[in-house]
N, C-alpha and C positions, 0 to 999 in steps of 0.2 A: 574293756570298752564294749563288748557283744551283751555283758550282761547290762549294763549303765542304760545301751538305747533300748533293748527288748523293756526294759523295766519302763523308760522312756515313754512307747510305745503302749505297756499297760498303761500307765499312771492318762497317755490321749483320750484313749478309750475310754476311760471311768466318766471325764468331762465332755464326751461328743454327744450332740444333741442327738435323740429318738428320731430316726429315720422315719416317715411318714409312708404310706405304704404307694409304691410308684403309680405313678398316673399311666393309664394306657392313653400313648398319644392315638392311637391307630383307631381309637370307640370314633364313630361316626353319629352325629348329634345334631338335631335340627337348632339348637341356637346357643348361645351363652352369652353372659354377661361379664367382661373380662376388665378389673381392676390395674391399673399401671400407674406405681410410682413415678412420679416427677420432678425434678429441683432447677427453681430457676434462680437459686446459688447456695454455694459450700462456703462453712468455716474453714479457713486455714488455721486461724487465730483467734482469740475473743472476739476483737474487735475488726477483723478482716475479711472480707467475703470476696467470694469469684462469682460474678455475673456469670448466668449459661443459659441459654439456647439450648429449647426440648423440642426436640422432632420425636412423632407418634409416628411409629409407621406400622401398619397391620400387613401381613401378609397372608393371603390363601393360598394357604400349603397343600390342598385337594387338586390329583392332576385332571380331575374327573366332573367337578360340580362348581357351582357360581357359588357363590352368598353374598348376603347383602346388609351392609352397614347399618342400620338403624338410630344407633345413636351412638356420638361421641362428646363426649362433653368433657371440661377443664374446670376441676373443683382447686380451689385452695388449701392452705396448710389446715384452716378451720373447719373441711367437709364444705362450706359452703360450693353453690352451681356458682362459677364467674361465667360462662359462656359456654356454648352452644358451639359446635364449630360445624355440624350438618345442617346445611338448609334442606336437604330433603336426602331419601335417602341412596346409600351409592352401591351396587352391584360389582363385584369385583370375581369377575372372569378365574376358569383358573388357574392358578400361581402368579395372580395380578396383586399387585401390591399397591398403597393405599400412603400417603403421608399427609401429616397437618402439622404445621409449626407453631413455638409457640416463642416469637422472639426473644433477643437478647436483654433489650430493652425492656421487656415484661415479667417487673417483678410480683405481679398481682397474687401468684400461687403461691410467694415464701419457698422457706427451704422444706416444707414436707405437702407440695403439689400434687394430683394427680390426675391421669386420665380413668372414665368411666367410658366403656362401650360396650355395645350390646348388637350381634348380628341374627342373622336367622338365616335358614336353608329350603327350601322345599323339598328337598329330601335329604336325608342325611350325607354331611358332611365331614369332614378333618376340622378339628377347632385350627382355627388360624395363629401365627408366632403374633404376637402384640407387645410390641418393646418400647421403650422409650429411648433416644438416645441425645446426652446432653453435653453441648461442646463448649468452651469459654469463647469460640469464634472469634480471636485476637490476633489472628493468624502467626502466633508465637507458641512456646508451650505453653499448655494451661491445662486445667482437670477436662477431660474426656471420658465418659463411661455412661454404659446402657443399662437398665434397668426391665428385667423380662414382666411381663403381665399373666396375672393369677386370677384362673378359670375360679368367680366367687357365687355363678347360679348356671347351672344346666338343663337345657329343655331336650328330652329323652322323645323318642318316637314313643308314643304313646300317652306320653301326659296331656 
């Protein structure tokens, strides 16, 4: 049985994807532009879908420095801009946390959604957590799960 799972164990490893090299959370960075998955519904089936409710919520993780929201925006499965969801922009204190929803009812994003945002600092900050998180809101069980947002442009002290 020891040799079966060790073998087991090689044969994981031959198939696991190439590690990316870690992200330092702790770089302090005047701005970014931070990508987040969204679905406002899952296949169960071919022909079956779960309606869900996407809450963005950004948090500044920095116990030290402000930053401020610039843009948030709600693209669809197509890339397309559906909406704007800043009317100007929002300053969030810190470890002030930030939500926008995107009802249950709105299926406009499809099932491959996203959010785009973009903050900035006056002096370097902590990149902030930017999740999505998506419930069936049926108040029964239904699919529930969050999806983390991916730092896709960095503005460095100096550029």
């Amino acid at each position: 049985m020891k040799k079966l799972l060790s073998g087991l164990v090689l044969v994981a490893g031959l198939f696991a994807p190439a590690t990316a090299p870690a992200q330092d959370f702790t770089e302090k960075v005047l701005g970014e532009t931070i990508y987040v998955p969204a679905y406002s519904r899952v296949f169960s089936h071919p022909n079956r879908s779960d309606l869900l409710a996407a809450t963005l919520a950004v948090h500044n993780v920095d116990p030290d420095t402000e930053i401020t929201l610039t843009r948030v925006d709600y693209h669809g499965e197509d890339g397309k801009l559906l909406r704007a969801l800043l009317e100007a922009p929002v300053t969030l204190a810190p470890l002030q946390s930030s939500t926008a929803l995107i009802p249950i009812n709105d299926t406009s994003g499809g099932v491959g959604a996203n959010f785009l945002l973009e903050w900035t600092s006056e002096t370097p900050a902590l990149s902030p957590i930017a999740e999505a998180i998506m419930t069936s809101g049926s108040g029964g069980p239904g699919p529930s799960f969050a999806s983390r947002g991916r730092v896709i442009e960095r503005k460095l002290a100096g550029d």
